[in-house]
N, C-alpha and C positions, 0 to 999 in steps of 0.2 A: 504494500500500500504506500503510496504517496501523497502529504497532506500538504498543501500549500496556503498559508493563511494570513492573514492581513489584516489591514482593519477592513470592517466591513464584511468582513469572512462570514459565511454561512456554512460552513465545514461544519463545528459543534451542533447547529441544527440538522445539519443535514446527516449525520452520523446517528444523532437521538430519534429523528423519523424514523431511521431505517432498522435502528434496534426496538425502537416499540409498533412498527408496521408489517414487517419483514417477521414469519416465522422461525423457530429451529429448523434445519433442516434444505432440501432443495430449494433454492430460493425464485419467487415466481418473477421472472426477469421486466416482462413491461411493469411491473409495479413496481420494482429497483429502478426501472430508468425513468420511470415518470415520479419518484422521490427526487433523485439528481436533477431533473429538468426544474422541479420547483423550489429546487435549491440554487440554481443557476451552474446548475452542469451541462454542460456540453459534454457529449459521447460521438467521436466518430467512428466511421468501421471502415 
């Protein structure tokens, strides 16, 4: 993992989404990346 953070940073949000949204286990991928999109991530492929 790579955490890059600033001011302004939504990193600690967007890590807290994804632990109380995201199950144990296989994790369901468009709800991981529509977390990241409303945290302001960008994902290219």
């Amino acid at each position: 993992m790579l955490e890059i953070t600033g001011q302004g940073s939504l990193a600690a949000q967007m890590f807290t989404a994804i632990n109380n949204e995201i199950p144990a286990g296989p994790p369901d991928i468009p709800k991981v990346l529509e977390i990241l999109k409303r945290n302001g991530v960008t994902v290219a492929t």
